[in-house]
Each structure stands twice: as C-alpha cells, then as structure tokens.
LUMBAVO-975768 format. One line per 10 residues: number of its first residue (from 1); their letters; for each residue x, y, z of C-alpha. Coordinates in pm, whole numbers, plus 32768, in hexadecimal, padded with zeros to 4 digits. Example, Ala and Ser with C-alpha at 12.3 -4.5 7.8 and 13.67 -1.06 7.14 Angstrom:
1 = AS = 84CE 7E3E 830C ~ 8557 7F96 82CA;
//
This chain:
1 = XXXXXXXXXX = 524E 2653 2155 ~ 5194 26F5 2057 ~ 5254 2825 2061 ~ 537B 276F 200E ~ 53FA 27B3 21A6 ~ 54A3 2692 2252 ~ 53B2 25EF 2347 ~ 53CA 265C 24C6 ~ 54DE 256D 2580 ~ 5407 2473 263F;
11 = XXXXXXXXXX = 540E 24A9 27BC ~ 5498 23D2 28CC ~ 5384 22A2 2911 ~ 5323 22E3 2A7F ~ 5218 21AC 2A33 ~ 5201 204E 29B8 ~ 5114 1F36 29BA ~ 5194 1DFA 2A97 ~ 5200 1CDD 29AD ~ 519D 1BA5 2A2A;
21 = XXXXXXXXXX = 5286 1ABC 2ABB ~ 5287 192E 2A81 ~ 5364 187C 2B0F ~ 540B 175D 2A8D ~ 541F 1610 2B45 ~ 5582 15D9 2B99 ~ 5635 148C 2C5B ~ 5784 148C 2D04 ~ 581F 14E0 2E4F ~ 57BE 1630 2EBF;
31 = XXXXXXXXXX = 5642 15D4 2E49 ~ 5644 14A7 2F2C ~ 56AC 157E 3055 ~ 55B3 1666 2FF5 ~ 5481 154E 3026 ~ 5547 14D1 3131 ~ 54F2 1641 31F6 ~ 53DB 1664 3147 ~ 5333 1520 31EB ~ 53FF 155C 3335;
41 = XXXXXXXXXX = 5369 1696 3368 ~ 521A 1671 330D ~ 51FF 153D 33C6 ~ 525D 15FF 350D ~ 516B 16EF 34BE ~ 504D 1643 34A5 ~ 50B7 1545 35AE ~ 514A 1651 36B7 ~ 4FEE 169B 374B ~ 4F76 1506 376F;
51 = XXXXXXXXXX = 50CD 14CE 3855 ~ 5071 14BB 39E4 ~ 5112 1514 3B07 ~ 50BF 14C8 3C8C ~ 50D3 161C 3D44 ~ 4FF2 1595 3E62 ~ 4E79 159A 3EC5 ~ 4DDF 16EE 3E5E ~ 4EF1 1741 3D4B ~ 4EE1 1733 3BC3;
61 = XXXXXXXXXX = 4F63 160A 3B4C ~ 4FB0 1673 39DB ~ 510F 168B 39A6 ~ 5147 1799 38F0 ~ 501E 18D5 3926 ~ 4FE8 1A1A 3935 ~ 4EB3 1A11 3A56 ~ 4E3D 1BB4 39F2 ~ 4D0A 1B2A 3B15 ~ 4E0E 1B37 3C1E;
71 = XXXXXXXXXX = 4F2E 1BED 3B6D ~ 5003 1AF8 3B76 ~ 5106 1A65 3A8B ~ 5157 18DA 3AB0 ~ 529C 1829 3A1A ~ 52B6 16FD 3AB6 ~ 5360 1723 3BE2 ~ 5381 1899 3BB8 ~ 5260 1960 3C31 ~ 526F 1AEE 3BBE;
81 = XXXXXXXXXX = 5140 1BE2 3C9F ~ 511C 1D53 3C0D ~ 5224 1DDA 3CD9 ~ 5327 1D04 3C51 ~ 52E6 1D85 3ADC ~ 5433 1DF7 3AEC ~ 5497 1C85 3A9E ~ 541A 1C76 396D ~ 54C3 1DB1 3917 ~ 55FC 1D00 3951;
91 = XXXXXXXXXX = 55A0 1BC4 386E ~ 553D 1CCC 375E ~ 5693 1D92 378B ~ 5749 1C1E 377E ~ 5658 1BD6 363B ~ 56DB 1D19 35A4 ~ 5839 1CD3 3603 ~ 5848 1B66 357E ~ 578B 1BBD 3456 ~ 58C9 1CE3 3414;
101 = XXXXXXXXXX = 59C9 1BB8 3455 ~ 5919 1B06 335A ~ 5919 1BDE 3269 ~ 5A60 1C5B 3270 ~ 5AF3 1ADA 324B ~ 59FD 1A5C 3137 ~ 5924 1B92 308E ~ 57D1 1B76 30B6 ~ 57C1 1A0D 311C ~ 568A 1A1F 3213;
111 = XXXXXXXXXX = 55D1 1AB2 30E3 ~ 5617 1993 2FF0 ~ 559D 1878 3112 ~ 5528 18DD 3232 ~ 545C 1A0A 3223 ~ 52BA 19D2 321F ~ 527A 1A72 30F1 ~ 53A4 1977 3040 ~ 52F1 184D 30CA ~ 518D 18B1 308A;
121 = XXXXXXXXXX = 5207 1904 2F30 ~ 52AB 17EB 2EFD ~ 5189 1704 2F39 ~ 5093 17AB 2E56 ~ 5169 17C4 2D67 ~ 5196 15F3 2DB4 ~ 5023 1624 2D8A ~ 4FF8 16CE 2C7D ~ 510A 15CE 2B87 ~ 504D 14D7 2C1A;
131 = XXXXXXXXXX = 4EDB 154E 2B85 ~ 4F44 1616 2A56 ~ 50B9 1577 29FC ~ 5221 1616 29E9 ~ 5276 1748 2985 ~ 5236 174D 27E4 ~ 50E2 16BD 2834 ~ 509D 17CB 2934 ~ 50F7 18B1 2822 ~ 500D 1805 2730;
141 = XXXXXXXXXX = 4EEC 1829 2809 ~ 4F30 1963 2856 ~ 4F15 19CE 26FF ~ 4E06 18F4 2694 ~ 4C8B 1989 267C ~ 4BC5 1903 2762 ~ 4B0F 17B0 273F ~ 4A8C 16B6 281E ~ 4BE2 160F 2858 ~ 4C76 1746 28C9;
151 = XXXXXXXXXX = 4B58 17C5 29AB ~ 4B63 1633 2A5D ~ 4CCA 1657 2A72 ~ 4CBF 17C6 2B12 ~ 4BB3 1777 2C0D ~ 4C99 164F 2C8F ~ 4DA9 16F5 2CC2 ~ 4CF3 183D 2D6F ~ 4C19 1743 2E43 ~ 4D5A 16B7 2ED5;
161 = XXXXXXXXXX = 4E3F 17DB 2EFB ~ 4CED 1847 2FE7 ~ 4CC1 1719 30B0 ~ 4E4C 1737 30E6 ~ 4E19 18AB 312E ~ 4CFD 1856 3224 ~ 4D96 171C 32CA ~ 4ECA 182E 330C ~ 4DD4 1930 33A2 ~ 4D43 183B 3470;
171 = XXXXXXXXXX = 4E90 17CF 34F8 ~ 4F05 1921 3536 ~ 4DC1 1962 361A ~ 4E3B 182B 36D5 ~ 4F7B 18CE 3759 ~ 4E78 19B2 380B ~ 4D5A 1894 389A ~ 4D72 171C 3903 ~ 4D9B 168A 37CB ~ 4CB3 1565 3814;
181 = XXXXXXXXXX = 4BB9 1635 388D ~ 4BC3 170D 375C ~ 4B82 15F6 368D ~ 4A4D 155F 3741 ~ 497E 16A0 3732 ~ 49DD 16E7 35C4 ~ 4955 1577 3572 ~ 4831 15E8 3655 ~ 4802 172A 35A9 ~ 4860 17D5 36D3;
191 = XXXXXXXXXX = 494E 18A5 36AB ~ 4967 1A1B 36F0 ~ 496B 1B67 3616 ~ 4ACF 1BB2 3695 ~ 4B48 1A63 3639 ~ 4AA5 1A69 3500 ~ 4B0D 1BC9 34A4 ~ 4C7C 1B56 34E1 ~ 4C52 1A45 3436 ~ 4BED 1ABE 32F1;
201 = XXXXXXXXXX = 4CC8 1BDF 3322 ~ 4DF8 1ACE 3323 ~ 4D63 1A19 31E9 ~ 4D49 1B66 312A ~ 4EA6 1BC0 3158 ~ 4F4B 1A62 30FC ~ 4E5F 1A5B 2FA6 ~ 4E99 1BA5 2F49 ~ 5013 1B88 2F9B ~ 5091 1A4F 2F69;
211 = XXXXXXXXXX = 4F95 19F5 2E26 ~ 4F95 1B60 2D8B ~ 50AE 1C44 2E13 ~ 51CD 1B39 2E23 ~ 5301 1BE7 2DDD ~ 5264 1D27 2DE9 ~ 526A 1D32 2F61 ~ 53D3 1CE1 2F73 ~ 542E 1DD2 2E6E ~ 5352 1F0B 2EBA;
221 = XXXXXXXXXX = 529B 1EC5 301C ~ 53C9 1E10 30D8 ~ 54CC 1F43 3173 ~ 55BF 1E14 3173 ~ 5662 1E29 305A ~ 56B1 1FB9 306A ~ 5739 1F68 31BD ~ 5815 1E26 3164 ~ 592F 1EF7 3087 ~ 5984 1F9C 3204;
231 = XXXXXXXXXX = 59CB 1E2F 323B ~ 5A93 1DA5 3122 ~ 5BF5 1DE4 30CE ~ 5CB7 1D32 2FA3 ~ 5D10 1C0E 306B ~ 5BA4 1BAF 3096 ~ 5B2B 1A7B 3002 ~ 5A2A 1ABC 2EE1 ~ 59A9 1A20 2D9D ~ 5ABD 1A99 2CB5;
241 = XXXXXXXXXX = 5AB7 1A76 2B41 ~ 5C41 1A4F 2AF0 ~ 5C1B 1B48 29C0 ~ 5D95 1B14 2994 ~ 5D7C 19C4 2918 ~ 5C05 19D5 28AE ~ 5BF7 1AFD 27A0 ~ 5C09 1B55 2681 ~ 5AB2 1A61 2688 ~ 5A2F 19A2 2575;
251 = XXXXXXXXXX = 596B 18B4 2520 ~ 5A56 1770 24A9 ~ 5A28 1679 238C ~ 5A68 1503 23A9 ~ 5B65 1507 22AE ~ 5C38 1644 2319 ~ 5D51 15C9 2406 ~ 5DB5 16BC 254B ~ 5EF2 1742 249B ~ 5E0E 17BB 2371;
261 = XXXXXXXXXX = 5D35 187E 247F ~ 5E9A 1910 250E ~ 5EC6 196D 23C9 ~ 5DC2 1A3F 23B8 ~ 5DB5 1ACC 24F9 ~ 5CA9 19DE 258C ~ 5CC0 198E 26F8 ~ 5C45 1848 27A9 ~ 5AB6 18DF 27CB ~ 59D1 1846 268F;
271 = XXXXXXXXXX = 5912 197A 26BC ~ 57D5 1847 2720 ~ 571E 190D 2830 ~ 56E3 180B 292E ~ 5762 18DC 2A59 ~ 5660 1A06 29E7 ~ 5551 18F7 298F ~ 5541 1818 2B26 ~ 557F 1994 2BB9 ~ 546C 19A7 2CBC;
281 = XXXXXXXXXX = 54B8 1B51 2C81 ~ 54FF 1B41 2B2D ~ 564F 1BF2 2AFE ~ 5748 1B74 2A45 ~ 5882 1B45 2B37 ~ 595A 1B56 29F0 ~ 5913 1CE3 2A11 ~ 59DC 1D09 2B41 ~ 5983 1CE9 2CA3 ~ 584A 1D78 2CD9;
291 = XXXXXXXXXX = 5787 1DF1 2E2F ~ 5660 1D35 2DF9 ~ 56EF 1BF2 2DC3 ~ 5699 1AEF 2F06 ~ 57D5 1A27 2F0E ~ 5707 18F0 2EE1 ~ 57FD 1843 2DFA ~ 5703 17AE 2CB7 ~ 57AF 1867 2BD6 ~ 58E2 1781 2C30;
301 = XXXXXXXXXX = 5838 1649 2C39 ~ 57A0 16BC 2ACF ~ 5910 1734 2A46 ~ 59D8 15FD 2ADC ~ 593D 14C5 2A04 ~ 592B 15C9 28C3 ~ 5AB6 15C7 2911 ~ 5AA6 144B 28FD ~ 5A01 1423 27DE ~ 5AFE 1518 2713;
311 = XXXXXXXXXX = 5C36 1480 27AB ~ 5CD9 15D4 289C ~ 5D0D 15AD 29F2 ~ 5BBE 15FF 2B0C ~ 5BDC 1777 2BAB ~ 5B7B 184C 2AA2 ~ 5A92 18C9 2BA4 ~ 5AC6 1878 2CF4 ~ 5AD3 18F7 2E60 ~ 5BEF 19ED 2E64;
321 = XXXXXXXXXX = 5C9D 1ADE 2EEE ~ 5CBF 1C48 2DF8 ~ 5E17 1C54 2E62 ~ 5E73 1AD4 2E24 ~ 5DBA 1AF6 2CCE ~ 5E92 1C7E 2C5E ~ 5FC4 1B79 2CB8 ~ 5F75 1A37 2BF0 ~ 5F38 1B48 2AE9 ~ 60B8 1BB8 2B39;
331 = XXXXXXXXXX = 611E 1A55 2B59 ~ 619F 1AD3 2CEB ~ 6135 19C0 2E0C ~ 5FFE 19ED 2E90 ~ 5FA8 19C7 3021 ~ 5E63 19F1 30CC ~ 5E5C 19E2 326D ~ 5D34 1A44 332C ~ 5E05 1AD4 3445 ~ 5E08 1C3B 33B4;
341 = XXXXXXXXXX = 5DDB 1D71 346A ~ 5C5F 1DC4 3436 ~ 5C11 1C4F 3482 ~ 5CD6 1C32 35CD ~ 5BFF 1D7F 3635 ~ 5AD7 1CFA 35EF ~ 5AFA 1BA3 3686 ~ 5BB0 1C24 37BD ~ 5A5B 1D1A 37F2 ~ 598F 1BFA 37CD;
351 = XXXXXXXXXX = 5A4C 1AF9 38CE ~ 5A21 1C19 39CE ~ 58BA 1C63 39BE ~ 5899 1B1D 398A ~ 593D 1AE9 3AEF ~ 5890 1C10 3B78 ~ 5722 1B91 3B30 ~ 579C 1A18 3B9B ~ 580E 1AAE 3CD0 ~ 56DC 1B8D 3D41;
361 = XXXXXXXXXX = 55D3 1A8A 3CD4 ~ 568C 1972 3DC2 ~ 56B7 1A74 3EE7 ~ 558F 1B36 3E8D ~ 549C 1B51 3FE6 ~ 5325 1AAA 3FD7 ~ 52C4 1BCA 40A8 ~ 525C 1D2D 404C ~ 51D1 1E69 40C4 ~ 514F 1F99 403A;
371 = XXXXXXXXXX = 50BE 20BA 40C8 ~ 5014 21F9 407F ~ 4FCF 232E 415C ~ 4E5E 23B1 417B ~ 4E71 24FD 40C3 ~ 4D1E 2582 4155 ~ 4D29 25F5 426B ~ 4E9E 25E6 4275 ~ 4E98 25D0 43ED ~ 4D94 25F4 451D;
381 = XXXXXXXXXX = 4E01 26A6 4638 ~ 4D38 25BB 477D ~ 4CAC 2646 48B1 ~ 4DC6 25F9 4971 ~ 4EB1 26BF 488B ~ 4F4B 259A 47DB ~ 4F6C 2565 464D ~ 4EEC 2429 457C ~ 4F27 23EE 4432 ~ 4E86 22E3 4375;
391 = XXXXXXXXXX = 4EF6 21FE 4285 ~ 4ECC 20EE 41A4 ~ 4F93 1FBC 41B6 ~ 4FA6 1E73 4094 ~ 5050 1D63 4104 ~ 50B1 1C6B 3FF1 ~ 50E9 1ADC 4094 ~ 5183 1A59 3F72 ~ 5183 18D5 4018 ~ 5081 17E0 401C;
401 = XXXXXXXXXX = 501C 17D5 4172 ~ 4F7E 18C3 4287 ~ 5070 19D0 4309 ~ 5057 1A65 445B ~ 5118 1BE8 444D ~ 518C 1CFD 4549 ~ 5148 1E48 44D3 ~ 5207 1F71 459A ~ 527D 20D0 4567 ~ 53DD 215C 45A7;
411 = XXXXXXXXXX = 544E 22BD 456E ~ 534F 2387 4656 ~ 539A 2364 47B5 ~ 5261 22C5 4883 ~ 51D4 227E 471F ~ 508D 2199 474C ~ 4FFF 20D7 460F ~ 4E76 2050 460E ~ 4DE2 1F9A 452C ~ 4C6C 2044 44EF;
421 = XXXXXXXXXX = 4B82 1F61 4570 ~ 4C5E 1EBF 4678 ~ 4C98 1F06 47B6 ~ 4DB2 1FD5 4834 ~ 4EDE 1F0C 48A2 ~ 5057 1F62 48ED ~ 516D 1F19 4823 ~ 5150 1E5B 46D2 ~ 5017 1E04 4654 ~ 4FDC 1C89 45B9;
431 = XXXXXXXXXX = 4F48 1C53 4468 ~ 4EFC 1B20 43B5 ~ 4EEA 1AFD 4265 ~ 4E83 19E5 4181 ~ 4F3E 1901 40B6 ~ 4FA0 1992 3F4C ~ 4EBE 1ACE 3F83 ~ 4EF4 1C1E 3FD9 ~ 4E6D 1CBE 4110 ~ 4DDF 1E40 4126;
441 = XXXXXXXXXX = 4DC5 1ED8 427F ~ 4D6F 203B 42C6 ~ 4E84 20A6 4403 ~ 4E98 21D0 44BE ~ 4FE2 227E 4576 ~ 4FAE 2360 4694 ~ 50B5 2430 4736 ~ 50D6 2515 4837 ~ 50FB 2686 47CE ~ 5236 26F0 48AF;
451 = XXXXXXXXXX = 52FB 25C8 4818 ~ 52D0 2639 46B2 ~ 53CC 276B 4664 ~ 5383 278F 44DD ~ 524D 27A1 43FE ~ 52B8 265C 435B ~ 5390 2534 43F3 ~ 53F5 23E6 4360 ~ 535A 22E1 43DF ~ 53A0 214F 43A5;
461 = XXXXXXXXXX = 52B8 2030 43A4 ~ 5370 1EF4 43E3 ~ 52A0 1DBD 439D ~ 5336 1C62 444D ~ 5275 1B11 43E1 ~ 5274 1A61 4532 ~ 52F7 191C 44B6 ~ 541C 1948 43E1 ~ 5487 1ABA 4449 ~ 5457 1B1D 42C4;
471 = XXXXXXXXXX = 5449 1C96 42BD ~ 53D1 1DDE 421F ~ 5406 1F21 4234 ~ 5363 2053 41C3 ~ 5386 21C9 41D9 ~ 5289 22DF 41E5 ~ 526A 2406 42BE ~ 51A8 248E 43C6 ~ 5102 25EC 43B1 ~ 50C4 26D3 44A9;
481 = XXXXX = 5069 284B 44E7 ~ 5197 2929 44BE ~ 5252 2914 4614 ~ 5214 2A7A 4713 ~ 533B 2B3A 4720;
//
C-alpha cells in the first residue's frame, strides 16, 4: 500500500469459474461393467417403445405406453386408468425405497451406472475421444486458437451429440404414441406441433446436459447427493483411498527401492494422478471421501495396474468400507455384512409394499363407479310431494368386451332410480357399457317425503355386471327439505 498499511485480508471466494473436466480413457473391470449398463440401458430405451403386445381388437398394441388420448397407462399385461394413479405412487415409493437400500449397501452406486444423466454422459463423452482423441489431446485442442482443424473437429462432434440428443427426444415421444406410427408421419412430414415441441424440448435438455453440464448436474442440480449421507453409515461400501498405506505420496524413481521410500516417510501412492485424471467429477479420491463422488469405480481400475507396474499389492483404492479401512489402518480384522440394522429396515419396507401393490393389482376389480351429486338445484320437491335428486354416474368397464350392469339404490326406503331419457321401471335399472370405455349416464333418485326423516341421508349405489356378479359400490347422499316438526 502506498501508505505503507498492510493490504485488506482478501474475503472468502463466494465465486469461481468451472474448470473443465477431461476425462481420461481408462480399461479394466469396473469400466467394462460400466459399457456393459451403458449399452444395456440404452438399448432398452430406444427399443422399449418398438416391443408389441396383443391386448385384443380395439386395444393399443405397444407394449409399453403412456396413451394421454385415453388416459391410460400400458405395461404389458398391466393396464393402469386414472383412478388407479395410486399405483404408480406405490412403484415410486418402492423406487425410493430400493434406491435407499442401495445406497446404504454400496454409496452412490445408481449414480456411477445407472442413472440417465451417467449414461448420456458417458456416451458423449465415447463420442467425443472418438472425434477429438483422449484426454491430453482434448486438452490440446482446447487450448489451441482456432483453425480449420479445430472448427472440422468441433462441428463433428456437436453434429453428433445432436443427432444423439434428437434420436433420444424422438424416442421419449414414443413412450407417449404408437411408435410406428410416429415414425411414418415424421418421414411424411406429418407430424404435429405438440410432438414436435416435445421433441425438441427432449433434444435440448440431453445437449445442454449431457454435452455441456455433465457433472454439473450431479454436483449442483441433482438433490441426490445431499440426501445420500442420511443413507450411508461407515459400513457402506465406497471408493476408499487407503490413506494409511498410500501417504506420505510421492512421486518414485526407478532406482529408489520401497525401503528407501519407508525411509523417508513415503507411502505406496507415486503421487501419478491417474485416479484424479479418468474422474468423470474430477475430485481426487486421495482427499478423502467426498459427497460428490458417483461410486463408479475408474479411479480403481486407473490406481490398480499403476500398482502393477511399481511392484505393491492392488487396493490402494478400492470399494471399502470406512470402518474396514480405520481397522487395516489399526492392523484389527475387518468384516463387512449387509445384514445391518438400517438395511434390514429398508428391505423389509420394500418386500411389503412390494406385496401390497402385487396383491391389489392381481385382486384389483375391472369395474368402477363414480358418482357426483347435482349441486343446483340440490333437490326438487314433485307435485306429488316426493324428492329427486339427480346425479351423475361414470362407470369404468375395464374388460374388453360389452358389459350389461344393474344400477339400484339402497339406503332410502321406496327409493326409485331413472335413468333421464328412459322410461321409468322398478327395481334396478340395466346399463350397458362398451368394451374398454367408460360410460356417463345422467340418473335421477326420487323418494317419497314421509320416508325421509333428515335433511341429508346416505344413500348407496350398488352396480352388479350381469354376467360375472363383479360389483361396485358407491356412497352419496340424498337431500331433502328439513323434516316438519
């Protein structure tokens, strides 16, 4: 300062630029199990919505779709209508539930291989070795002004992270149309604003995310990884650097023997930075164990031939437990079970919903009712002193054929229902709905006015399908002007 002052202590950094992230190509075990689900997946993905399956004349015969047209949700055999959203409630509770069980056995596991934005990553990143090289080149051209080279090389690999991105879109919009159908009008130029909205929608997100955010989403978008340390406990099994036998690190000489390095304090790391270098997140594992990591393993297939080469024993990083690694550091016994406390909870929650939604969807009826009360008026009083009430009645066949049904009222004594536009008749009145469809019928319920002793009295609607005796049962009430006293 020119006054001679000591400068002002610099601040906490609230803010700092991204540093790019290239990483290194990388062979050995938990890399080929990586393309393994990498390939796995995506081929399910885009193949899911191409599978068929024979519901019957009249029905969808795309496996797996979400038909918004009819609201329906196909799975194969499984069929889902609106009212049954409660089902997929369920499968997102079991998700939730297996993805804690998971977790708490083996870290972050569904982050380092299964989760979308791992696999889409993954293969741009396959794309992008393949157009511009491994991971010094990729620094090279990075760094290197712009030239003609560069600009070719760039364009390549943009052009194909989009037609990936857009063949991803596309397949996404085929969960929600025939697939085949899809297909025919887009090579027809046929297609609608919706679906092409969607679409591009779809491709936006995979570029942007999976070409430009990468490890960004997992790190700062994803809530995963603040919710995960709920999860773990020190007998979980993450990437674990075995600092105990790894530092002091060094680098190593060829000449200097493994007693010299005791010597000095050296441990078995050479200090060589190919765990930090294949990290899809870039952290350096050696650090400790840290939130964002993935549990995807390269940094052990990186450490373990490194390990060869110098002549010490694989493990230096591994998949460990933090308890088994504080007592190799001791020199106890370690032991890792995944029967512990936390784990039996979890899986025990997850076999009984699991049971629960087996059970309902195998017993679960194909018939359904709903009803709703007219509001205005909420009653008419007749000329010959009785009360109707009039209703609306939905009645859900959920087979594929014709139903015939018997509608009747209990609850109100000499109750008589009508369907508006038929004539009157006594007792139960028949309607037939189609196949797969859902019926609307606009119903009235008269009563006489000496048989009803309150303002409002429950009232049932019982619904019997002729054939098989299925039934359904709803409750409303019936209004009525206060009782005379």
């Amino acid at each position: 300062m020119p006054d001679g002052s000591a400068p002002p202590k610099a601040g906490p950094q609230l803010y700092a630029n991204r540093a790019k992230i290239f990483p290194k190509s990388v062979s050995g075990f938990y890399r080929r199990l990586k393309w393994q689900m990498l390939w796995l997946l995506l081929a399910f993905y885009y193949v899911a919505p191409w599978l068929r399956w024979d519901r019957g004349a009249g029905a969808p015969d795309q496996a797996i779709l979400v038909d918004a047209e009819q609201g329906r949700l196909f799975f194969f055999m499984i069929e889902i209508w609106p009212q049954e959203v409660y089902y997929l409630t369920g499968l997102l509770i079991m998700a939730a539930i297996g993805l804690f069980l998971a977790t708490s056995l083996a870290g972050r596991v569904w982050c380092g291989y299964a989760c979308p934005q791992t696999v889409w990553t993954d293969l741009f990143i396959w794309v992008e070795r393949l157009i511009e090289g491994d991971r010094a080149e990729r620094i090279r051209l990075d760094r290197a002004p712009w030239t003609f080279g560069k600009l070719a090389r760039r364009t390549a690999k943009h052009t194909a992270w989009v037609l990936i991105s857009l063949v991803t879109g596309g397949a996404w919009v085929m969960y929600f149309t025939d697939a085949p159908t899809l297909l025919s009008d887009a090579l027809n130029l046929d297609v609608s604003a919706t679906v092409l909205t969607f679409v591009g929608l779809f491709t936006a997100t995979t570029y942007l995310l999976a070409g430009w955010a990468r490890e960004q989403v997992c790190a700062y978008m994803c809530p995963w990884p603040r919710i995960q340390s709920a999860m773990l406990d020190d007998h979980s099994l993450v990437v674990t650097y075995q600092a105990w036998r790894g530092d002091r690190r060094g680098a190593r000489r060829k000449s200097e023997s493994w007693d010299e390095r005791t010597v000095k304090g050296l441990g078995d790391c050479i200090d060589c930075s190919q765990c930090v270098q294949v990290c899809p997140m870039g952290i350096d594992i050696r650090e400790g164990w840290n939130g964002d990591c993935i549990n995807c393993g390269l940094c052990v297939d990186a450490c373990a031939p490194i390990m060869d080469t110098v002549g010490r024993p694989r493990g230096l990083i591994s998949y460990d437990t933090l308890s088994n690694s504080a007592a190799r550091a001791e020199g106890r016994p370690t032991h890792w079970t995944a029967i512990r406390p936390r784990t039996v909870v979890y899986a025990l929650i997850l076999l009984v919903i699991t049971a629960i939604m087996s059970g309902t969807l195998l017993l679960r009826p194909r018939l359904d009712i709903s009803i709703e009360r007219d509001r205005a008026p909420l009653f008419v009083e007749l000329s010959d002193g009785a009360i109707r009430n009039g209703y609306t009645v939905k009645i859900s066949n959920m087979t594929r054929s014709t139903r015939s049904y018997a509608l009747s009222v209990t609850g109100v004594p000499e109750a008589v229902v009508q369907v508006v536009g038929h004539d009157q008749q006594e007792g139960p009145v028949d309607i037939e709905v189609r196949s797969d469809s859902i019926a609307t019928v606009r119903v009235t319920v008269k009563a006489p006015r000496e048989v009803l002793r309150a303002a409002s009295t429950g009232i049932a609607f019982s619904l019997v399908e002729g054939a098989g005796g299925e039934t359904a049962v709803y409750d409303s009430v019936f209004l009525a002007p206060e009782p005379m006293r």
